[in-house]
C-alpha positions in Angstrom: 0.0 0.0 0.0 1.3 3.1 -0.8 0.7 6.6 1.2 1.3 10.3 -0.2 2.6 13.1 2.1 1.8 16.5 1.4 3.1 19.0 3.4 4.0 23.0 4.5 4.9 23.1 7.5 8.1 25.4 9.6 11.6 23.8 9.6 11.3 23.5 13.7 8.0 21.0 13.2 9.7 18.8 10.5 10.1 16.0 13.0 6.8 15.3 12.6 6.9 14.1 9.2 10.1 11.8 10.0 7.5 10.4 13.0 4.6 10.3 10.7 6.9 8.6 7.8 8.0 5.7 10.3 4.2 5.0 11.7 3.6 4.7 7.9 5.9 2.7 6.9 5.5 0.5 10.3 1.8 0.2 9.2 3.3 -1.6 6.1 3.0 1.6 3.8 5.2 2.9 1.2 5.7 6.8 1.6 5.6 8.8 -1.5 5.7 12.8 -1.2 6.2 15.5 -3.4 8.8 16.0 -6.3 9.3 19.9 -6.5 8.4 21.1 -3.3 9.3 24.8 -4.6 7.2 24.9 -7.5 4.2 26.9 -7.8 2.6 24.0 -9.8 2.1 20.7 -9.3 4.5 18.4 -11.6 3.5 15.4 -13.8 5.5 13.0 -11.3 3.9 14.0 -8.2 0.5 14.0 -10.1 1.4 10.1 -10.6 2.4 9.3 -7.1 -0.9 10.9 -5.7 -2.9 9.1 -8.6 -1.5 5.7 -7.4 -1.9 6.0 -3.8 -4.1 4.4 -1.1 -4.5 7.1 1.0 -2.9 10.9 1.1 -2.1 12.4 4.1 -1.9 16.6 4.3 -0.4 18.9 6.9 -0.3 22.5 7.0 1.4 24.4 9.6 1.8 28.2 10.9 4.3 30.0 9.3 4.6 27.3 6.4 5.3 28.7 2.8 3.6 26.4 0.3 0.1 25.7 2.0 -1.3 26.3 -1.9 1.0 23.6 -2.7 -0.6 21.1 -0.3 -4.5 22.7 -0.9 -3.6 21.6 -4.9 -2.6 18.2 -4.2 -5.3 17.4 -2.3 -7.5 18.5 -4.9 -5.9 16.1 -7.1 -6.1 13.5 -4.7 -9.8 13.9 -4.0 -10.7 14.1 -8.0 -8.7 11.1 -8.8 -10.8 9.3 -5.8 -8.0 8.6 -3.6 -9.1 9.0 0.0 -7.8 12.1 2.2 -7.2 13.3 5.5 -6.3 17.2 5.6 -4.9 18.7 9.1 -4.7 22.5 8.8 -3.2 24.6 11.5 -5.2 27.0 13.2 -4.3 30.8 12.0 -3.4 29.4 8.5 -4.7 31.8 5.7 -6.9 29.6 3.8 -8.8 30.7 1.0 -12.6 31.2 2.2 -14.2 29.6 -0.9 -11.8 26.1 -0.1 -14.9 24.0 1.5 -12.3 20.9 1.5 -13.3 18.3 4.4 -10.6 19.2 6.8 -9.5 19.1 10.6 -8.9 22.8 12.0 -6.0 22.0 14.9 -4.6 24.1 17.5 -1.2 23.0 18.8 -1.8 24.7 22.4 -5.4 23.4 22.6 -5.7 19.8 20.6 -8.8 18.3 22.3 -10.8 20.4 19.7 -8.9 18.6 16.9 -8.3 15.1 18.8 -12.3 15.0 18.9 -12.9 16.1 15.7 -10.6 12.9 14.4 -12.3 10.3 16.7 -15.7 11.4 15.4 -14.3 11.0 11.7 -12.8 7.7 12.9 -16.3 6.6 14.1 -18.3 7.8 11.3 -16.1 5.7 8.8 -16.7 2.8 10.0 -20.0 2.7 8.7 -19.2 3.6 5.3 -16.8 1.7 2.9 -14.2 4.4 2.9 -13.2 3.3 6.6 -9.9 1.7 6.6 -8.2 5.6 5.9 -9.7 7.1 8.7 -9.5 3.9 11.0 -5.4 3.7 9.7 -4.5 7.1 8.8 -7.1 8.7 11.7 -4.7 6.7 14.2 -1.6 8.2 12.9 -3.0 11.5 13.2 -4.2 11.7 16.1 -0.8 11.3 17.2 0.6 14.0 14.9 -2.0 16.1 16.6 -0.4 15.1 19.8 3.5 15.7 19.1 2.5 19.4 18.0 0.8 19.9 20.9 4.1 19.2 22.7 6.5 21.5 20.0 6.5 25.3 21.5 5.5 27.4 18.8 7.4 30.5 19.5 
């Protein structure tokens, strides 16, 4: 099974993504993430790797640069039908027409977020798109947890 990682997040938080990467690949996932991270567009490769994943995974921190980059992979993701679990940071400067199904987290307050997940998790069950929210849910939940713990100063 094969998960993509799209992210834009602060240098300090990258740790996060080494965890993440590890749970992943612990799960028995391969990790596939982005080719040009520094593009304004998404390139033909990356389009491949998202269309030939199981599930994507996308993280967008405060102070990140390329949250646009993440937002346009997850669009690809969701119209090729691959299944997706957004985390967006609280204070990020989304655009207010995106009405993608995300979870809002805030790293000094992550019951809000850590609820929001569980109720996902719970609600997948019944519906045959469970096993991303039921593995992936899991692996967020802790991702919600180790930024709760990094200071954001």
């Amino acid at each position: 099974m094969k998960a993509f990682l799209s992210y834009s997040i602060k240098d300090s938080d990258q740790i996060i993504i080494s965890l993440l990467s590890t749970q992943l690949r612990e799960k028995g996932f391969h990790v596939l993430t982005s080719q040009n991270f520094f593009s304004e567009y998404v390139d033909y490769t990356t389009q491949n790797e998202i269309d030939r994943a199981n599930i994507f995974i996308g993280i967008i921190s405060n102070a990140s640069q390329y949250p646009k980059r993440v937002i346009d992979e997850w669009n690809l993701a969701e119209t090729s039908g691959t299944p997706t679990i957004l985390l967006i940071e609280k204070g990020v400067n989304i655009n207010p027409d995106f009405k993608g199904d995300y979870v809002l987290f805030d790293r000094r307050y992550p019951n809000d977020a850590i609820q929001e997940i569980n109720r996902k998790m719970s609600q997948s069950k019944e519906s045959s798109s469970a096993w991303p929210w039921i593995i992936g849910g899991a692996l967020v939940l802790g991702l919600v947890k180790v930024f709760s713990s990094i200071n954001d100063d």
